[in-house]
N, C-alpha and C positions, 0 to 999 in steps of 0.2 A: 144517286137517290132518285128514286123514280114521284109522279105523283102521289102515290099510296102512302107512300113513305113518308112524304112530306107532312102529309093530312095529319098521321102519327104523331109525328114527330112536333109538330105545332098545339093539335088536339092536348098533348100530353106536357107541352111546358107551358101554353100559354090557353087554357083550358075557357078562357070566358073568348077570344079572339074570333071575328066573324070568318070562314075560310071561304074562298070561292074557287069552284073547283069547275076546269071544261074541259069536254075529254068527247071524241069523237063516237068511242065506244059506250052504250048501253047497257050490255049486258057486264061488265065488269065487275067484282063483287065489291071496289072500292067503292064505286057509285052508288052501289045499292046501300055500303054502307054511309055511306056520307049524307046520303039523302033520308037516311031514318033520326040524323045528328040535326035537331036545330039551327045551329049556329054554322051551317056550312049551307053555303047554294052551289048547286048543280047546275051550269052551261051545256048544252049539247052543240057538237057543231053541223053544219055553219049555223052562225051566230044569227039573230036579226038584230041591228044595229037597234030597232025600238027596243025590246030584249032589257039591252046593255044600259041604255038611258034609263028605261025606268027604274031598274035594278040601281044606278049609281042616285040618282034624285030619290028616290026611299033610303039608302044607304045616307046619305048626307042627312035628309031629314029628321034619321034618326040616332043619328050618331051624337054623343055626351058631350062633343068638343065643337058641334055645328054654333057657328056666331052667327044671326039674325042679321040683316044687311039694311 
């Protein structure tokens, strides 16, 4: 099962689930579709490690199950 497939296949049983998707290629039509989906973010690589952190600190922020410290 390749990434495309994955997206699918996830997209399709677990339909509210956030996907993160990184893929070195641009023009792929998975990314084009994935990027028009909400609930999916787009990686390009190489990564910037700021990128990654911000992306994971909003993610926690806003996640249902985040406990206040």
């Amino acid at each position: 099962m390749d990434g495309g497939e994955a997206y699918r296949v996830m997209r399709k049983e677990k339909p509210d689930v956030r996907i993160v998707l990184m893929t070195a290629y641009y023009t792929d039509a998975i990314v084009q579709e994935a990027q028009r989906d909400e609930g999916v973010d787009v990686f390009f690589k190489p990564l910037a490690i700021e990128e990654i952190a911000a992306f994971l600190r909003d993610t926690k922020k806003h996640s249902p199950t985040a406990r206040s410290r």
